[in-house]
C-alpha positions in Angstrom: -2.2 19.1 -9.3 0.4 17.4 -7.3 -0.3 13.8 -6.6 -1.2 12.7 -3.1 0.6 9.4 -2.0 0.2 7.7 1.5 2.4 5.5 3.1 0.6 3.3 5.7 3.1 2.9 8.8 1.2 2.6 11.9 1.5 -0.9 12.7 3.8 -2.9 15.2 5.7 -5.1 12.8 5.7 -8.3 15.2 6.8 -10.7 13.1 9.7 -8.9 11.8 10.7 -8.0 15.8 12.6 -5.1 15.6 12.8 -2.0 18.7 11.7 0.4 16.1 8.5 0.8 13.3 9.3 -1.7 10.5 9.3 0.8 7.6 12.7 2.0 9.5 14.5 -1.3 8.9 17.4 -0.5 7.8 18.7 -1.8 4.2 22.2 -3.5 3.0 22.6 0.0 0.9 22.2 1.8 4.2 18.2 3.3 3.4 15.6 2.0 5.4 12.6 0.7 4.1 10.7 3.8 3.7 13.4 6.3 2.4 13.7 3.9 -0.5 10.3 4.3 -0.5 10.1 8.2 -0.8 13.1 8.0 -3.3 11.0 6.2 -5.3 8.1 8.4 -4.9 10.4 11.7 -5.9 12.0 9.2 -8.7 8.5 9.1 -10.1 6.8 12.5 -9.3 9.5 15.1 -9.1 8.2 17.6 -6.9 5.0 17.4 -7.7 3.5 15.1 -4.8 2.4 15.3 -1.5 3.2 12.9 1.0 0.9 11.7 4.4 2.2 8.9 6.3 -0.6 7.4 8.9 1.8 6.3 11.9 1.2 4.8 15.2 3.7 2.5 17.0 7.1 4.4 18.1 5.6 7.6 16.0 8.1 10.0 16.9 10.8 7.4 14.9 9.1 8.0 11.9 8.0 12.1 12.0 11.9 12.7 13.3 13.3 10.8 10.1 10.8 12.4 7.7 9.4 15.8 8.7 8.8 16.8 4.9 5.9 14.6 5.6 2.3 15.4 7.1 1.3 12.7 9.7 -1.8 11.1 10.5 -2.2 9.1 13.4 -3.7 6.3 14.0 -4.3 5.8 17.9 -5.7 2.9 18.1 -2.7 0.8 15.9 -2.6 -1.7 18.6 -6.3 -2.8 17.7 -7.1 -1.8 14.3 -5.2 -3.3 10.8 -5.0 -1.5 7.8 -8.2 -0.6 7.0 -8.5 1.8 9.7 -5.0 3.5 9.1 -6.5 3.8 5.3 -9.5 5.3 6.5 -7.8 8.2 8.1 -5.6 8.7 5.3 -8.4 9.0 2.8 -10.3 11.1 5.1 -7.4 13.3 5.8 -6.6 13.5 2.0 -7.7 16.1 -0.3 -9.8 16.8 -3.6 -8.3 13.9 -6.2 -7.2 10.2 -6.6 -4.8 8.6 -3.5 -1.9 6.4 -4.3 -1.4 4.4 -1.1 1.2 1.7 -0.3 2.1 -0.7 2.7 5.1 0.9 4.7 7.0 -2.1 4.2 7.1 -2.8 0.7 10.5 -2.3 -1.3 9.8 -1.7 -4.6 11.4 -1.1 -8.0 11.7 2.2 -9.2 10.3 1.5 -12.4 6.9 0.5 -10.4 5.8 3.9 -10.2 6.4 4.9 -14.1 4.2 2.0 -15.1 0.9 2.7 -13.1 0.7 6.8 -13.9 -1.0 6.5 -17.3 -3.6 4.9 -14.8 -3.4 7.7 -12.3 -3.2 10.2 -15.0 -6.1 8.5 -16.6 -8.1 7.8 -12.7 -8.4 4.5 -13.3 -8.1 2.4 -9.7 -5.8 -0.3 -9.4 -4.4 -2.8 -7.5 -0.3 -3.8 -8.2 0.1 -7.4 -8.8 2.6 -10.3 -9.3 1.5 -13.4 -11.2 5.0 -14.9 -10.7 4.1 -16.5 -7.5 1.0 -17.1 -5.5 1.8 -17.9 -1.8 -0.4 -19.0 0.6 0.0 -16.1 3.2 -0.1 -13.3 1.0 -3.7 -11.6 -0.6 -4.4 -13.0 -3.8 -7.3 -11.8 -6.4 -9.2 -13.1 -9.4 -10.7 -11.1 -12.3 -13.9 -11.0 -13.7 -15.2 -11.1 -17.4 -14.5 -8.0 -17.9 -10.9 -8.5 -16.5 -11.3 -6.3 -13.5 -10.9 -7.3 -9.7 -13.2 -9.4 -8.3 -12.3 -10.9 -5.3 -9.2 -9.9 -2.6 -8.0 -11.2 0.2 -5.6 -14.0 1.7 -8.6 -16.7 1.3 -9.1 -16.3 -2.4 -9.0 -19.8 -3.9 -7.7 -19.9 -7.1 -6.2 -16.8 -7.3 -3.9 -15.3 -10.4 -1.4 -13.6 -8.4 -0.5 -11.3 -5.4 -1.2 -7.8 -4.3 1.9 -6.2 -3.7 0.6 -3.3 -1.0 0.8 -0.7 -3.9 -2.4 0.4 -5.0 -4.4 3.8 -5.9 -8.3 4.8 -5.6 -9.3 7.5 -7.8 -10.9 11.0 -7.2 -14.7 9.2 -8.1 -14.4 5.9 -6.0 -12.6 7.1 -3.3 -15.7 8.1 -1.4 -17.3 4.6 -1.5 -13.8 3.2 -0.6 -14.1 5.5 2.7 -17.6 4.3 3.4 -16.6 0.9 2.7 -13.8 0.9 4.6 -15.5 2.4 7.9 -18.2 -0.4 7.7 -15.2 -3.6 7.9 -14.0 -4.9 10.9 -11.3 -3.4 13.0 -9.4 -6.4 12.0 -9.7 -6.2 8.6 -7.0 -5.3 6.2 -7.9 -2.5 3.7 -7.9 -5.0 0.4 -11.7 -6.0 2.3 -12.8 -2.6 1.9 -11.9 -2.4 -1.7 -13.5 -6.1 -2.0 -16.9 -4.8 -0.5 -16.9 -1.8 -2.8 -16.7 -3.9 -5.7 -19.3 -6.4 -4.7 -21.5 -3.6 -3.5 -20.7 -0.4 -5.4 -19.3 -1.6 -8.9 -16.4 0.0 -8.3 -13.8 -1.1 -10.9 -10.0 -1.8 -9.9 -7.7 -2.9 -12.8 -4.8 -5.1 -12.0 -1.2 -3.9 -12.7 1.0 -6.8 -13.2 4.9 -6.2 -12.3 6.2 -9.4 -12.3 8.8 -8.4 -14.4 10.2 -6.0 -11.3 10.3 -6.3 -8.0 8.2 -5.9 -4.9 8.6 -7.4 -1.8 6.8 -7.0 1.3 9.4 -7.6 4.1 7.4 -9.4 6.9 10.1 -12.1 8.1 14.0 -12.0 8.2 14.3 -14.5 5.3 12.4 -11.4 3.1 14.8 -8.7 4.1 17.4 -11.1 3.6 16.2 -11.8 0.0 15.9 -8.4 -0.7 19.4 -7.0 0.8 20.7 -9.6 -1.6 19.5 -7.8 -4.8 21.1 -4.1 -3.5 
């Protein structure tokens, strides 16, 4: 069965101020941020995928760049944060897990090779870097039993970073999309995955990378830092 992978790219990339959707900035090696994406994707599936993106701000950008794609849309990007572009994904998607990642995350190749014995296996997981734990970015502990336990940019004491790669399998991806409706419109999607977890059980293993890269370009100092590594 082919995998089903989501790219969420609905939002309005403030911060990073450019006239077009972020994952279209455009990269020293001439990509933009999502087609390094999707090469990654076809690096690490072949043919065997399917890809939805959820889009919102500037939409026709990102469907005229990528119409190998299906599209959801999110019409309400202005007002809602990740959680409700995952939503519509995950209610979009079909039978089986959903590998999901942020639409403005450059990533190693090598990313996707190391979490598929977990997708093959449908084991849920979170991609994390203990290298660094910043102050901005979601952070997570575990618990005994070395699984997720809490996520989010308030975490005190936190082991590392979620990178905005992640994947819910085929049995907890319906208490993912009941979480996920319940959170605020303002919530980003790693609430939804905390709630489950508190409420549900639901167990997310953490995949560290810190030994590759993944960085989430929010600011001009990121994209600088990354354009400096192609």
């Amino acid at each position: 069965m082919s995998q089903q992978v989501v790219i969420l790219a609905a939002g309005m990339g403030t911060r990073l101020a450019r006239p077009l959707p972020k994952p279209l900035t455009e990269l020293r090696d001439g990509r933009s941020i999502m087609k390094q994406q999707i090469d990654n994707i076809k690096h690490g599936f072949g043919d065997t995928y399917r890809l939805m993106i959820v889009v919102g701000f500037k939409l026709e950008a990102i469907i005229e760049r990528f119409p190998e794609a299906t599209f959801v849309y999110n019409e309400l990007y202005d007002q809602t944060n990740t959680s409700k572009s995952l939503l519509k994904a995950l209610r979009a998607s079909g039978d089986g897990g959903v590998l999901w990642m942020n639409g403005d995350v450059v990533y190693d190749p090598e990313v996707l090779n190391r979490v598929k014995p977990q997708i093959d296996g449908e084991q849920s997981f979170i991609v994390v870097n203990t290298s660094k734990v910043s102050d901005e970015e979601v952070k997570y502990t575990l618990d005994d039993a070395g699984y997720i336990n809490e996520l989010s940019k308030v975490v005190v004491g936190g082991l590392g970073e979620a990178v905005g790669i992640n994947f819910v399998s085929a049995a907890d991806k319906a208490k993912l999309i009941e979480r996920l409706d319940e959170v605020g419109d303002q919530d980003y999607f790693e609430r939804g995955i905390e709630v489950a977890i508190e409420r549900d059980g639901l167990k997310f293993k953490a995949i560290d990378i810190s030994d590759l890269y993944a960085i989430e370009i929010d600011f001009d100092e990121d994209l600088q830092r990354v354009n400096e590594m192609f």
